[in-house]
C-alpha distance (Angstrom), angle and dihedral (degrees) to the residues before:
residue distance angle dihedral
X1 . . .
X2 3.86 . .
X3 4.26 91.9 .
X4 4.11 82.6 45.6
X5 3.38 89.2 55.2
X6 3.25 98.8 48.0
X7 3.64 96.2 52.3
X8 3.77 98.9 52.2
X9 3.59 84.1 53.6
X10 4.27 94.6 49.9
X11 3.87 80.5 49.8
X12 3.59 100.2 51.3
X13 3.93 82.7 46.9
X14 3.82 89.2 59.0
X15 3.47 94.1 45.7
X16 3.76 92.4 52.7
X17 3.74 92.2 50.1
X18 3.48 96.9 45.1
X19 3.68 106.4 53.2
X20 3.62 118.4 83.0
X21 3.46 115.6 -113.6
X22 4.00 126.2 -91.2
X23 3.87 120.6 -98.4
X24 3.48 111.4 -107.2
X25 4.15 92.7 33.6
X26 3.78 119.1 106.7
X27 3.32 130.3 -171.1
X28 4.12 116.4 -66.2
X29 4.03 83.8 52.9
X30 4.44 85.0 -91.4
X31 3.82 102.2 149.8
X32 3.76 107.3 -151.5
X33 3.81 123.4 -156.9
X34 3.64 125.0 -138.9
X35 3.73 119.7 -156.4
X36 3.94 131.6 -154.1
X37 3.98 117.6 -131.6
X38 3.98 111.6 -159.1
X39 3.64 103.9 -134.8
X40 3.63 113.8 -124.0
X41 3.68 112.6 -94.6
X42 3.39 95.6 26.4
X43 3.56 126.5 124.8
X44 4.32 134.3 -159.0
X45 3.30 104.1 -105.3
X46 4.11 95.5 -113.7
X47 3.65 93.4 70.1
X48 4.12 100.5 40.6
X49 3.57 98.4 87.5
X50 3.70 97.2 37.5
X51 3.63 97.4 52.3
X52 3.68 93.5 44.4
X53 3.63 92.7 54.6
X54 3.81 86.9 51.0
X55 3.80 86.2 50.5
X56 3.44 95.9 47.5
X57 4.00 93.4 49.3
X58 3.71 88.2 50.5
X59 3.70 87.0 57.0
X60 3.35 99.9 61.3
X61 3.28 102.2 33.7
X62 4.00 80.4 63.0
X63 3.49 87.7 44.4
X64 4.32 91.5 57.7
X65 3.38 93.6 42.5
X66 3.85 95.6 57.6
X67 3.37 88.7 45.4
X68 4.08 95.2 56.4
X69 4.02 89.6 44.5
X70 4.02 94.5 44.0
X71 4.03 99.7 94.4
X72 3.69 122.4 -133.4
X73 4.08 124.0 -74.7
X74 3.36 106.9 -102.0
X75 3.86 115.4 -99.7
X76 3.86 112.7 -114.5
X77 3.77 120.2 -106.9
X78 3.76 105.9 -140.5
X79 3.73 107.8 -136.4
X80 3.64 119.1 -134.2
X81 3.79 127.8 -136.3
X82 3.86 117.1 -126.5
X83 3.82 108.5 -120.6
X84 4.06 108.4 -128.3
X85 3.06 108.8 -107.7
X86 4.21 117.4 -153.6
X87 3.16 146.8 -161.4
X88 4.10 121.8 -63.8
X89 3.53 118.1 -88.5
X90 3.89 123.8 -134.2
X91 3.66 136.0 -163.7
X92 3.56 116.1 -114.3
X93 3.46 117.1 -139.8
X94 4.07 134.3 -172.1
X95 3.00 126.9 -131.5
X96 4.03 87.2 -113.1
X97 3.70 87.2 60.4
X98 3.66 90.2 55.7
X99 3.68 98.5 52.1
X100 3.96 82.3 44.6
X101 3.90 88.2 54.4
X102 4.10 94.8 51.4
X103 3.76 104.6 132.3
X104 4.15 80.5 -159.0
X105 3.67 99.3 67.5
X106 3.80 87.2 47.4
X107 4.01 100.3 129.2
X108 3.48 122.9 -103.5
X109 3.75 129.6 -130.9
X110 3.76 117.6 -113.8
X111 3.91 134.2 -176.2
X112 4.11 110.4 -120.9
X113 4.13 121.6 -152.6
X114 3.56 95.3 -91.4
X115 3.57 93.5 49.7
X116 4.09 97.6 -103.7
X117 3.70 118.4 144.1
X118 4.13 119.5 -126.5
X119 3.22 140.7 155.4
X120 3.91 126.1 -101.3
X121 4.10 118.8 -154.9
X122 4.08 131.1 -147.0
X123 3.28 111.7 -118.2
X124 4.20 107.4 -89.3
X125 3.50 90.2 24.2
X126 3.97 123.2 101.1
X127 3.98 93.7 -50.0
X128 3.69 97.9 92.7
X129 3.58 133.2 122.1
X130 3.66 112.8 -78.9
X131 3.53 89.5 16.1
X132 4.25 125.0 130.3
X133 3.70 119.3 -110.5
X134 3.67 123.3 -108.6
X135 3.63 109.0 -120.4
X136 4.18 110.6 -127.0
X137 4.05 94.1 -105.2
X138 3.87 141.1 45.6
X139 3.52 118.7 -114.7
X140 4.18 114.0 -113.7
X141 3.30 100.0 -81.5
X142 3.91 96.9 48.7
X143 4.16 93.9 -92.0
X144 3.44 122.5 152.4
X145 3.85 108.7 -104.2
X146 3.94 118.2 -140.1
X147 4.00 122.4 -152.7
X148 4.33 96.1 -114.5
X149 3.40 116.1 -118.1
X150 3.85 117.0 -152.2
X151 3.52 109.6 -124.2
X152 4.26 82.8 -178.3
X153 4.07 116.6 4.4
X154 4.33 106.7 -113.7
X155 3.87 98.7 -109.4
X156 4.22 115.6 -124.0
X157 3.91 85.1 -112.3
X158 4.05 89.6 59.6
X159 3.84 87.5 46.9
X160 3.49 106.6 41.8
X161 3.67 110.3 67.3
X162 4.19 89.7 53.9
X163 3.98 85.1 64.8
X164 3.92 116.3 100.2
X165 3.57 105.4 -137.2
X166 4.16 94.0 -158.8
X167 3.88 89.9 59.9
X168 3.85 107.1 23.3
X169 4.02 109.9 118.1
X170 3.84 127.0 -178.4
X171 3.03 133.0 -83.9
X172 3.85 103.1 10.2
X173 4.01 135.5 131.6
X174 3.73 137.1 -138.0
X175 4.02 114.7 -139.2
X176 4.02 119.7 -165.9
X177 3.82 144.0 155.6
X178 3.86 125.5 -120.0
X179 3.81 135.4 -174.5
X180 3.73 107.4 -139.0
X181 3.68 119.1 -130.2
X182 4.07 136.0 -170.7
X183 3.53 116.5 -59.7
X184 3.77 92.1 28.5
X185 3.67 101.0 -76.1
X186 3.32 133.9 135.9
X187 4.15 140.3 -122.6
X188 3.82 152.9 179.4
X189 3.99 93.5 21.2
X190 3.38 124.0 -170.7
X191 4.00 128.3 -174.1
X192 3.73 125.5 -114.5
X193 3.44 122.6 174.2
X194 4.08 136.1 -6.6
X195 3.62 141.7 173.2
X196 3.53 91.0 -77.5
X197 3.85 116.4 -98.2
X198 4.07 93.6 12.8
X199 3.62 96.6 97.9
X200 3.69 84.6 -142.1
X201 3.73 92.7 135.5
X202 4.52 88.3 63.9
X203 3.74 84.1 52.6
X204 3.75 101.0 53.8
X205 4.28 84.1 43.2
X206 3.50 93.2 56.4
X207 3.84 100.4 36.9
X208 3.81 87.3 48.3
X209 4.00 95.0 91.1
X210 3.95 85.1 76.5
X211 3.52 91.5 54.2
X212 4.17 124.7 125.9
X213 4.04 104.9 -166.6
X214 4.08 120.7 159.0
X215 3.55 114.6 -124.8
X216 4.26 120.8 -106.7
X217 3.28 112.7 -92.5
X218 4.01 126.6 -140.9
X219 3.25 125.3 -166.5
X220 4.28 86.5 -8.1
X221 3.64 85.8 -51.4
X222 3.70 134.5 121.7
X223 3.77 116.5 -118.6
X224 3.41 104.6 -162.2
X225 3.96 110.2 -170.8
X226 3.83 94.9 38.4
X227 3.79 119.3 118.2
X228 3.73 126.6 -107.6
X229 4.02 133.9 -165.0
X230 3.52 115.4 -121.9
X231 4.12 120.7 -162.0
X232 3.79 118.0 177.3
X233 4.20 112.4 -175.2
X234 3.83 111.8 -153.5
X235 3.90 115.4 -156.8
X236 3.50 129.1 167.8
X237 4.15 115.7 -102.3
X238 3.87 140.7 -169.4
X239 3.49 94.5 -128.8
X240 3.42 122.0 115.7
X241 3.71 108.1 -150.3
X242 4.16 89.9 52.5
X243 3.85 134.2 8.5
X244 4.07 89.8 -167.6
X245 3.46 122.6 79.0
X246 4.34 120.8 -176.9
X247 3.85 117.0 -131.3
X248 3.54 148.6 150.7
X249 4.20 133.6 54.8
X250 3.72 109.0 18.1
X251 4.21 94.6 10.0
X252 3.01 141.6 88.3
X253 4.02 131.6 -136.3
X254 3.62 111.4 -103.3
């Protein structure tokens, strides 16, 4: 039992020497203990991505809610630019257009033999050579009528389809007033007289659109915007193309 013994104990000698030394022994047998400090701000690695998912979620769930309570940009007002206004403008006038604009040399209205009225002109005013005839009545609102001028005759086919066929009667005529316009037209009509019952009058009016009539001219020139009497004379005719012919103040017989 004794050499026993002493074996196990030679053995556990061996053993002793033989195996390395445990970490955190030195020398002397002292054990020393060594002792891990979390830093601060950091995190075991089980709950990193968890809470920065939670993070994360709260981040832009703070992010959509600002965006829902942040109002609308304002809408810009576009700012207009005052437009410069200047200085009146006059009309000019000569000293022709004065003596042209005399309500005293207006012409009178006289009584010939045969009982026809006409108009009568002041010397220097609207009678001259070259200058357009003043028709023998003022227009309804006190204008000076003009005798028309054709500038082109109205063809039958321009005239014809303006007649009404249940009350035409011939011979008759259809009188109206136009303001001439640029390029010898004419505008804002309005009948005057007709062979009564006819309507004759309505169908000059409304076939007056086509119409080609020079303007008046005073003192050899044009006066565009003045007002002209119109007369068309319907008669009955043998030819075949037409059965209308245009005459009387302004026209010519075809």
């Amino acid at each position: 039992m004794l050499i026993a013994l002493v074996l196990e104990l030679l053995l556990l000698a061996l053993l002793l020497f033989f195996v390395p030394p445990l970490p955190g022994r030195k020398q002397g047998n002292s054990l020393n203990t060594f002792g891990i400090e979390a830093s601060k701000g950091e995190e075991s690695p089980d709950k990193k991505p968890a809470e920065k998912q939670q993070k994360k979620a709260a981040r832009a769930q703070k992010a959509q809610a600002q965006a829902q309570t942040q109002p609308p940009p304002p809408v810009p007002v576009p700012i207009e630019t005052p437009v410069p206004v200047g200085p009146p403008t006059f009309l000019k006038l000569s000293r022709n257009d004065y003596q042209q604009g005399d309500i005293a040399k207006v012409p009178s209205r006289a009584e010939t033999s045969d009982g026809a009225a006409t108009e009568t002109a002041d010397a220097g005013g609207g009678g001259g050579a070259g200058d357009t005839p003043v028709a023998g009545r003022k227009g309804r609102n006190g204008e000076t009528l003009y005798v028309a001028e054709w500038y082109r005759e109205p063809r039958n086919a321009e005239l014809n389809p303006y007649i009404n066929p249940n009350r035409a009667r011939f011979p008759g005529y259809g009188l109206v007033a136009c303001r001439t316009v640029a390029r010898y037209k004419v505008e804002d009509c309005y009948e005057l007289e007709e062979t009564r019952g006819t309507g004759f009058a309505g169908s000059v009016r409304q076939a007056a659109f086509q119409f080609l009539v020079r303007p008046p001219r005073v003192g050899k020139k044009p006066m565009v915007g003045a007002w002209v009497m119109i007369r068309i004379d319907y008669r009955q005719t043998n030819r075949p193309s037409a059965d209308i012919s245009p005459s009387g103040p302004g026209s010519r017989e075809p």
